[in-house]
C-alpha positions as CSV (number, residue, x, y, z in Angstrom):
1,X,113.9,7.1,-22.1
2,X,113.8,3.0,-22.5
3,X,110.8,1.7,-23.6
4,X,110.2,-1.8,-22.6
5,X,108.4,-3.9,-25.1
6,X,105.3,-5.4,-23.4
7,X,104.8,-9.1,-24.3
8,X,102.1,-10.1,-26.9
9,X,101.4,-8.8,-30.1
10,X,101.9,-5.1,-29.6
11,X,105.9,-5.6,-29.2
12,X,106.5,-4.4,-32.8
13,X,104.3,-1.6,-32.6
14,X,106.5,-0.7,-29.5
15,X,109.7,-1.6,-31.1
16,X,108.9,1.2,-34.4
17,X,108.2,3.4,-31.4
18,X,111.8,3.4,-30.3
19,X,113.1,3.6,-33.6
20,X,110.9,6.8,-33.9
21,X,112.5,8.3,-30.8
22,X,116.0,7.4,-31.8
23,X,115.0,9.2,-35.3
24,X,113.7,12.2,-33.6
25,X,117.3,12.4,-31.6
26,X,119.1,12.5,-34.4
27,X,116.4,15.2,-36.1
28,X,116.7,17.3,-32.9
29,X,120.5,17.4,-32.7
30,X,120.8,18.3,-37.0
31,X,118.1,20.6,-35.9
32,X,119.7,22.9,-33.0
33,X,123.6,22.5,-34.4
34,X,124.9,25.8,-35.4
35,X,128.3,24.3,-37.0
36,X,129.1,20.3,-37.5
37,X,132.7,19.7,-37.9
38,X,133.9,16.5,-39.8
39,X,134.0,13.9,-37.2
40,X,130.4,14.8,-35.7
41,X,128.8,14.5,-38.8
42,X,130.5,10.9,-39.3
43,X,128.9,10.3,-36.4
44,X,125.6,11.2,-36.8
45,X,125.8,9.4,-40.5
46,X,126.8,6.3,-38.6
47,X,123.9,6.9,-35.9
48,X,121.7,7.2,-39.1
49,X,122.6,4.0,-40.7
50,X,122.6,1.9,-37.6
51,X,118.7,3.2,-37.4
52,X,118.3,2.4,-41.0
53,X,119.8,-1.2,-40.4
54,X,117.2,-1.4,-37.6
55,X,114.3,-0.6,-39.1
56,X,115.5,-3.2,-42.2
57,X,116.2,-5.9,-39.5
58,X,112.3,-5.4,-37.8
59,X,110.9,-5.2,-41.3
60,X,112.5,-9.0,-41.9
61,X,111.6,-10.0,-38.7
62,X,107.9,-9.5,-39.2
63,X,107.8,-10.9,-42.8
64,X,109.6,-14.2,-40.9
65,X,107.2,-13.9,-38.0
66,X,104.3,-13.6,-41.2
67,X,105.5,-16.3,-42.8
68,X,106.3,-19.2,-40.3
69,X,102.4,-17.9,-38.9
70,X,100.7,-18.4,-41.9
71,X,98.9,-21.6,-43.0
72,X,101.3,-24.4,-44.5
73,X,99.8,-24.6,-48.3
74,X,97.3,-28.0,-48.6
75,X,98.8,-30.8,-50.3
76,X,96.6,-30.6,-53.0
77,X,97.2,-26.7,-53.8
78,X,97.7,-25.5,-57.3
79,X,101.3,-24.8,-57.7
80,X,101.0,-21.5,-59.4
81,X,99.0,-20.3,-56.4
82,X,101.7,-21.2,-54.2
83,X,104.1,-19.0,-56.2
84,X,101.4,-16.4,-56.3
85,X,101.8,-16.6,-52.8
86,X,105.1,-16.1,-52.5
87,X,105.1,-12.7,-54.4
88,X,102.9,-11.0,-52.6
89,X,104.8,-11.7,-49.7
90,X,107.6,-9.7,-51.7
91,X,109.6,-13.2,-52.1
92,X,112.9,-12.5,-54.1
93,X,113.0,-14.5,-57.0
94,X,116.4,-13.9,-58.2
95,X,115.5,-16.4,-61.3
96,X,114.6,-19.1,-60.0
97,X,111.7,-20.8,-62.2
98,X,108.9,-22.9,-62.6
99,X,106.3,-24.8,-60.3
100,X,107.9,-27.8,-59.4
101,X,106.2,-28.8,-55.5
102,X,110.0,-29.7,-54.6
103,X,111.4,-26.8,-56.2
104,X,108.8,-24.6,-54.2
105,X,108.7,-26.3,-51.4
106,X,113.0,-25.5,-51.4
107,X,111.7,-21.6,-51.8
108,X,109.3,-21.6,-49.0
109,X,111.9,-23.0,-47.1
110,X,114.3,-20.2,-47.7
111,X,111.9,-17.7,-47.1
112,X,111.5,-18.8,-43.6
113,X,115.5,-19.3,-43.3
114,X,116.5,-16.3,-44.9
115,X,115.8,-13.4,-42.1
116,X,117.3,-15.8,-39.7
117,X,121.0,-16.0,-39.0
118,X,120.7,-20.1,-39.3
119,X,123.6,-21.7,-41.3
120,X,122.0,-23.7,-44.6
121,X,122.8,-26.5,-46.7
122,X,121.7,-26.9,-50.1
123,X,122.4,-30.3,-51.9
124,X,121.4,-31.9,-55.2
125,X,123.1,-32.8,-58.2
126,X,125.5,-30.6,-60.3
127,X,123.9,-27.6,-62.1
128,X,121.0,-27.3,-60.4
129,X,120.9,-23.9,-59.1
130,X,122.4,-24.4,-55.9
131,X,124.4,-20.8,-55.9
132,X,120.9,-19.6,-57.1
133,X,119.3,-20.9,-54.5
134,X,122.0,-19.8,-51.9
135,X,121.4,-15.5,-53.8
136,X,117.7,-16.4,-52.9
137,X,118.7,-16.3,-49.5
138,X,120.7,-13.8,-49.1
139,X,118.4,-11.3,-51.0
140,X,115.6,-12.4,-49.0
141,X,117.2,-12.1,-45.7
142,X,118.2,-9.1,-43.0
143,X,121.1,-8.6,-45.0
144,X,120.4,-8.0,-49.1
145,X,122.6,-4.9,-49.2
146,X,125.4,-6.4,-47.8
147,X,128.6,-8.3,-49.3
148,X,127.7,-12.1,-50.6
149,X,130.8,-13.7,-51.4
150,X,131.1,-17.1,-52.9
151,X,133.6,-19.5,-52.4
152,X,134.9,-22.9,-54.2
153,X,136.3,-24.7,-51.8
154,X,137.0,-27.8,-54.2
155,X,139.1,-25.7,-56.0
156,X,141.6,-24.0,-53.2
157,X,145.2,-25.9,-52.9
158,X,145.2,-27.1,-49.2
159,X,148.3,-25.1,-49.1
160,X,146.7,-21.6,-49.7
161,X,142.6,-22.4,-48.1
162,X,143.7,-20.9,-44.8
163,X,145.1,-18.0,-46.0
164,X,141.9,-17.6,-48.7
165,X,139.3,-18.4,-46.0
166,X,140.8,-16.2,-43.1
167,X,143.8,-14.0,-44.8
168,X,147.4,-13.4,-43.7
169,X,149.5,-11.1,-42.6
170,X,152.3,-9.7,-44.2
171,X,155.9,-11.9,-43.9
172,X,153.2,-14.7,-42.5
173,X,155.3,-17.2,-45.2
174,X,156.6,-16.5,-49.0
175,X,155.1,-14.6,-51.1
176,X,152.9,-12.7,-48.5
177,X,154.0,-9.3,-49.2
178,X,151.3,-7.6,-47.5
179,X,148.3,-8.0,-44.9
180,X,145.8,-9.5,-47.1
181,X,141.9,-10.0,-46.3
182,X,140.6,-13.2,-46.3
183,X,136.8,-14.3,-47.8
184,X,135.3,-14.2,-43.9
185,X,136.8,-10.6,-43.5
186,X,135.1,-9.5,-46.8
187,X,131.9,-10.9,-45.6
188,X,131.4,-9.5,-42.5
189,X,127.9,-8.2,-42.0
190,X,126.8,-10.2,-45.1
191,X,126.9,-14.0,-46.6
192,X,129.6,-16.1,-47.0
193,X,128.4,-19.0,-49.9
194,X,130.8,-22.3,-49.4
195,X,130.4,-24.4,-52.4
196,X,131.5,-27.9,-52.7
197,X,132.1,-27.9,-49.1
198,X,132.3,-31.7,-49.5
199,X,135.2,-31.3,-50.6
200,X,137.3,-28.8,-48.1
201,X,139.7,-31.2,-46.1
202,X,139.6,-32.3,-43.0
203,X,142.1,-29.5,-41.4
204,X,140.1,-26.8,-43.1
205,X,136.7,-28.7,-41.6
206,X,138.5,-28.3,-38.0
207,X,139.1,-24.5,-38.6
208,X,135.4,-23.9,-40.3
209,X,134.0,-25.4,-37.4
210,X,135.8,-23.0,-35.0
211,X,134.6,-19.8,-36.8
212,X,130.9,-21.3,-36.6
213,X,131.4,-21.9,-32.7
214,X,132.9,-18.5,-31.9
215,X,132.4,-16.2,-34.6
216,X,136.1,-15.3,-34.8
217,X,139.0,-15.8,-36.8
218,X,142.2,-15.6,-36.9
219,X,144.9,-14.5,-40.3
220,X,147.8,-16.8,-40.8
221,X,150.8,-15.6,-38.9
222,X,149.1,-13.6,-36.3
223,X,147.5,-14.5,-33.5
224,X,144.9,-11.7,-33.0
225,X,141.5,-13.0,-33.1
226,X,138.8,-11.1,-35.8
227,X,135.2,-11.3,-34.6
228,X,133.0,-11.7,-37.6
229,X,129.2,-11.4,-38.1
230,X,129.0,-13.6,-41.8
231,X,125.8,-15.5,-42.4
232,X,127.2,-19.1,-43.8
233,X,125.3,-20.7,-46.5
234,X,126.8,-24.2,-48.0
235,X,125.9,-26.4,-51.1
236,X,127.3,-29.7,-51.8
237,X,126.7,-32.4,-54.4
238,X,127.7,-35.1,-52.4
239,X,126.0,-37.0,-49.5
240,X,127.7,-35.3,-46.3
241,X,125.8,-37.9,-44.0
242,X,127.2,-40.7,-45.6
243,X,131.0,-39.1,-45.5
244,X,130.8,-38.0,-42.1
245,X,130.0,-42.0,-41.3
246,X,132.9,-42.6,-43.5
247,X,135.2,-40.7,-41.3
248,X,135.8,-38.0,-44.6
249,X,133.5,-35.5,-43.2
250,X,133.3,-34.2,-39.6
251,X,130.0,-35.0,-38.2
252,X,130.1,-32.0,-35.5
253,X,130.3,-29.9,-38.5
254,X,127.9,-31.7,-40.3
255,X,124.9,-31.0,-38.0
256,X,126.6,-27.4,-37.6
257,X,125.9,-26.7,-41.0
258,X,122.5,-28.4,-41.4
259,X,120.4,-26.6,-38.8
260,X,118.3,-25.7,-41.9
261,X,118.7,-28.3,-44.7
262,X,117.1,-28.5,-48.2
263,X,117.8,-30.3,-51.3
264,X,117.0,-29.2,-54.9
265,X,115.5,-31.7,-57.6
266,X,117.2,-32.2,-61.0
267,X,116.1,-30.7,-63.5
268,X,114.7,-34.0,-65.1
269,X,111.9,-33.8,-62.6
270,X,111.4,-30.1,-63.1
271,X,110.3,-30.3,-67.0
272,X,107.9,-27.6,-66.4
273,X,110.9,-25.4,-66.1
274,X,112.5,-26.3,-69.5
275,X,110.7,-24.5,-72.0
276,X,110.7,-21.0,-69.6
277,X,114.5,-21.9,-69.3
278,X,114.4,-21.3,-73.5
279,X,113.3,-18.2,-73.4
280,X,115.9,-17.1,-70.5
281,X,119.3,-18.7,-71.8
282,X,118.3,-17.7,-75.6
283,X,117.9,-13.7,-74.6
284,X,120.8,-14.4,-72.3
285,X,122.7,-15.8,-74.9
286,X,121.2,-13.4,-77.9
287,X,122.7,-10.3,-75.8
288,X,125.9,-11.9,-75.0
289,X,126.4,-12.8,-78.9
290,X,124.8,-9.6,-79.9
291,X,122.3,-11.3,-82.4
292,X,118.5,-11.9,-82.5
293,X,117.7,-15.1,-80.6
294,X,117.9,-18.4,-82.1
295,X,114.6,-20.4,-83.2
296,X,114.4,-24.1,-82.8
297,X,113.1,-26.4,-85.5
298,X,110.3,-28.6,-84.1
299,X,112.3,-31.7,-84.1
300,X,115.1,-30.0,-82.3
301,X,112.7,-28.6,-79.5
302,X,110.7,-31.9,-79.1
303,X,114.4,-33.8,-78.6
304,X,115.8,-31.1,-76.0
305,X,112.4,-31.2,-74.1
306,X,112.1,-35.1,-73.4
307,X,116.1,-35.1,-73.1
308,X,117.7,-36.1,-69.3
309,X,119.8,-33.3,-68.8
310,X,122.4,-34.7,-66.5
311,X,124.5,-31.8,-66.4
312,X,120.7,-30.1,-65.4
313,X,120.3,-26.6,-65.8
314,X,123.6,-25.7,-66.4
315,X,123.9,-28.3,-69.4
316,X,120.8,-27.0,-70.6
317,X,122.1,-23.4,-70.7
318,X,125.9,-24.4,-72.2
319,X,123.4,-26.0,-75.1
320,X,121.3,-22.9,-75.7
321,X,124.4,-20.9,-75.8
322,X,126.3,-23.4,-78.3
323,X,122.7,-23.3,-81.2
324,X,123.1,-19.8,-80.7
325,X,126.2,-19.5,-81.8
326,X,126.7,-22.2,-84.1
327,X,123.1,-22.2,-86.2
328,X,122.2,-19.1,-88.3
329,X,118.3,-17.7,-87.9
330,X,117.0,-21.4,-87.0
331,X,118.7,-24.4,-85.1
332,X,118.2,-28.0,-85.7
333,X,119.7,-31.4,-84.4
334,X,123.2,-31.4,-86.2
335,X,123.5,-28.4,-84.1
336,X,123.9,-30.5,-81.5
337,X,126.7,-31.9,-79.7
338,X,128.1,-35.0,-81.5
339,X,127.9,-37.1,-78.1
340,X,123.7,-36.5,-77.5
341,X,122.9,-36.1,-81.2
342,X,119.9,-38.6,-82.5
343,X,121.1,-40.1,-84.8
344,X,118.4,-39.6,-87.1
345,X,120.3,-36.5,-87.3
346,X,123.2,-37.7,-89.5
347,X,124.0,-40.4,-92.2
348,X,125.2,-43.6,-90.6
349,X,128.0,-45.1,-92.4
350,X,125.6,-47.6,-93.7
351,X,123.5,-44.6,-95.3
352,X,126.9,-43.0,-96.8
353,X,128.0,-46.7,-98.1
354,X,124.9,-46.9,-100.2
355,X,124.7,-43.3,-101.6
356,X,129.0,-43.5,-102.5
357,X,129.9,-46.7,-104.1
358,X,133.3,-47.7,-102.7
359,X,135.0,-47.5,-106.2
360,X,134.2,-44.1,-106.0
361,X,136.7,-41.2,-106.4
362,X,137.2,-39.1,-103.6
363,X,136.0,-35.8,-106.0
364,X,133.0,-38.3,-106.7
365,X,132.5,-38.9,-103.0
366,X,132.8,-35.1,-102.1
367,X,130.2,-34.7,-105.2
368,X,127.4,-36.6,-104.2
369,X,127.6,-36.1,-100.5
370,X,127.3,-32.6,-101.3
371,X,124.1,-32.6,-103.4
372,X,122.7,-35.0,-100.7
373,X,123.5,-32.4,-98.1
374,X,121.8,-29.7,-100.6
375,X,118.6,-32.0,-101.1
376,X,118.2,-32.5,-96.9
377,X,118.6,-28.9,-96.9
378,X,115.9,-27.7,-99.0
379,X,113.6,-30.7,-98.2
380,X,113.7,-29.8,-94.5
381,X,113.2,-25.8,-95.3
382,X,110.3,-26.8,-97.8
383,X,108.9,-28.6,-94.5
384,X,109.1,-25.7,-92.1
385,X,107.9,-23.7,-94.3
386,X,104.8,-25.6,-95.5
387,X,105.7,-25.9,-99.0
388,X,105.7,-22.4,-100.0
389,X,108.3,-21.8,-102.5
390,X,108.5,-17.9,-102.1
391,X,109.0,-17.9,-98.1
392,X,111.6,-20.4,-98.1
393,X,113.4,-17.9,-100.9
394,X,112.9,-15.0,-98.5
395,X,114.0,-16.8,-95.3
396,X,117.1,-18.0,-97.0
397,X,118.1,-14.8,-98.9
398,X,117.6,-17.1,-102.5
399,X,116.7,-16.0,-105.8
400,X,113.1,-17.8,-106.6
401,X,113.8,-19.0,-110.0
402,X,117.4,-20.2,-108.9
403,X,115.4,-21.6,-106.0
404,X,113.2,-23.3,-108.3
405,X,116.1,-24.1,-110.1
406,X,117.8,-26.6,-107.6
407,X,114.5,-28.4,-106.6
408,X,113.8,-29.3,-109.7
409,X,117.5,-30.6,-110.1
410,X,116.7,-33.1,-106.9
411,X,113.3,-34.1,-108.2
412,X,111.6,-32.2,-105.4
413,X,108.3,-31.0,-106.0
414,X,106.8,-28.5,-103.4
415,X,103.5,-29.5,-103.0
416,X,104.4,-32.4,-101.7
417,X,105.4,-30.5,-98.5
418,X,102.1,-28.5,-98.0
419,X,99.5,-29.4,-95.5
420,X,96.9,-32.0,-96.7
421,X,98.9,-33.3,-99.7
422,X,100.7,-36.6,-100.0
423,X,104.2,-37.6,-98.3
424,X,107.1,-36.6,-100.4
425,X,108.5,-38.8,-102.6
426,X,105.0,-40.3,-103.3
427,X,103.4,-40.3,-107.0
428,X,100.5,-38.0,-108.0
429,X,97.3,-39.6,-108.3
């Protein structure tokens, strides 16, 4: 029986109704079979998972249909009610955080695109979250169970991106010993993420632009055309307009690419996102090191928060993962790369000039550098601790007396560092 969907609103309702019937089928033919061999129950599993893949596909549809119907969000919405929206429309995170109005306006963007079969661009600068952004989509779209493949394409010799992007057959040229699958093939039925598709050259834009038009490809050395069903999703950090206008880009492929375009801010203008980026990379990185995660001395934490991040969230993350590893229970500015360090954060030459006198010895030199380096030390524990002699013992594993020892050797008095008392360094009155 074919049940033709009426128009209007009831056309879901009808279409569950057909999946319902094609269910029973299958129920019915399970129910009355007296002995299955091999090849019918392949058949009926296959029958069973193109009715699963159905129903999935509707359910996507409607949450699309949902979401394009309801009301865009007033300008002056509060952002965390805009993410609130989002996840109780089941929105699919996959990490991505914050309340930026770009950064969410980029996510309800997805949503929208993602059950579609629409190619996407993503742009913004380096490191920020474009292959995030690009997992957002294909989680949240028709197709979250299938293959998601990511490709570089900046970093494929132009001799060997044919063969990566489509595959080969074997004898196609030396060295192809074997038929070989190429990144479309492994895709089919899912997503296919081109990265740095700025930089793929012009003969690889030519074939790109084919597979868009007709679905197909084709493996070097044969000539059999592949039809393949991959959902194409790109990211660049360059201006494609401006290439295309330069003749270094095709413009066909372009506006091919672009039917749904949307740019990510750098992280610079997402500073609410910094200190919940932290917490992430320092579990990330305490798992990965297999150590408790690292602590941040005020000073430290007050630099990396107003810092410009021009690497953006990937910077961010290579820093969290270098204090883990380098600091012990709590990291502080000469944790830092040498090339961002303050330089509050070490002795200028200046500084070192007037603690060493230049007839020095080198033992000399060694000497008093050292005790400075010991008097920093304890000055700057005696300061995060509040000038409590016993928990700066117990967070640095010290005997007390020894303790009490060396500040006495570098004329440091304690209570010079506890709340409400005098700077250090000045007199008792």
């Amino acid at each position: 029986m074919k049940i033709l969907p009426p128009a209007g609103r009831a056309s879901s309702a009808i279409s569950y109704a057909g999946l319902l019937e094609k269910i029973e089928i299958l129920r019915s033919t399970l129910r009355w079979a007296t002995n299955l061999g091999r090849p019918e129950i392949e058949k009926l599993l296959r029958q069973a998972n193109t009715v699963r893949d159905e129903v999935m596909q509707l359910s996507h549809k409607e949450r699309f249909v949902q979401a394009a119907a309801a009301e865009v969000a007033p300008v002056d919405q509060a952002p965390g009610a805009r993410r609130r929206a989002l996840l109780e429309r089941s929105f699919v995170f996959e990490g991505a955080f914050g309340d930026n109005p770009q950064l969410l306006e980029a996510l309800e963007i997805a949503e929208k695109a993602a059950p579609t079969d629409l190619p996407v661009l993503i742009d913004g600068e380096s490191g920020t979250g474009k292959e995030l952004m690009a997992k957002v989509i294909h989680a949240n779209g028709s197709r979250p169970d299938k293959p998601y493949i990511s490709v570089n394409c900046g970093a494929i010799p132009d001799n060997l991106l044919e063969s990566e992007l489509f595959g080969h057959r074997k004898g196609a040229f030396t060295g192809a010993v074997s038929d070989r699958k190429g990144k479309f093939e492994s895709a089919h039925t899912g997503t296919i993420f081109l990265d740095e598709i700025g930089e793929l050259p012009l003969p690889g834009q030519v074939k790109l632009l084919r597979v868009l038009e007709s679905h197909e490809i084709q493996r070097v050395g044969s000539d059999e055309p592949i039809a393949v069903d991959t959902r194409i999703v790109a990211a660049t950090n360059r201006n494609l307009r401006r290439l295309s206008e330069q003749g270094i880009f095709r413009e066909d492929l372009f506006y091919r690419l672009s039917v749904i375009h949307l740019t990510l801010p750098p992280l610079r203008e997402r500073r609410d996102e910094i200190p919940l980026l932290f917490a992430f990379f320092g579990d990330e990185a305490a798992e990965s090191l297999k150590r408790r995660p690292i602590k941040m001395a005020p000073r430290l934490r007050e630099f990396l928060l107003r810092y410009a991040y021009p690497g953006n969230i990937r910077e961010l993350r290579n820093l969290i993962y270098r204090l883990s590893c380098l600091a012990g229970d709590t990291a502080d500015l000469e944790h830092l790369p040498p090339d961002i360090r303050p330089a509050s954060a070490a002795p200028t030459p200046a500084s070192v000039s007037a603690i060493v006198p230049t007839t020095a010895s080198l033992s000399d030199a060694k000497r008093v550098a050292s005790d400075e380096a010991e008097k920093a030390f304890l000055e700057r524990g005696l300061q995060e601790v509040g000038g409590t002699v016993a928990e700066l013992a117990r967070r640095y594993d010290m005997n007390r007396s020894h303790l009490q020892t060396l500040l006495k050797k570098h004329g440091i008095r304690s209570k010079d560092f506890r709340k409400g008392s005098a700077s250090p360094g000045d007199s008792e009155g």
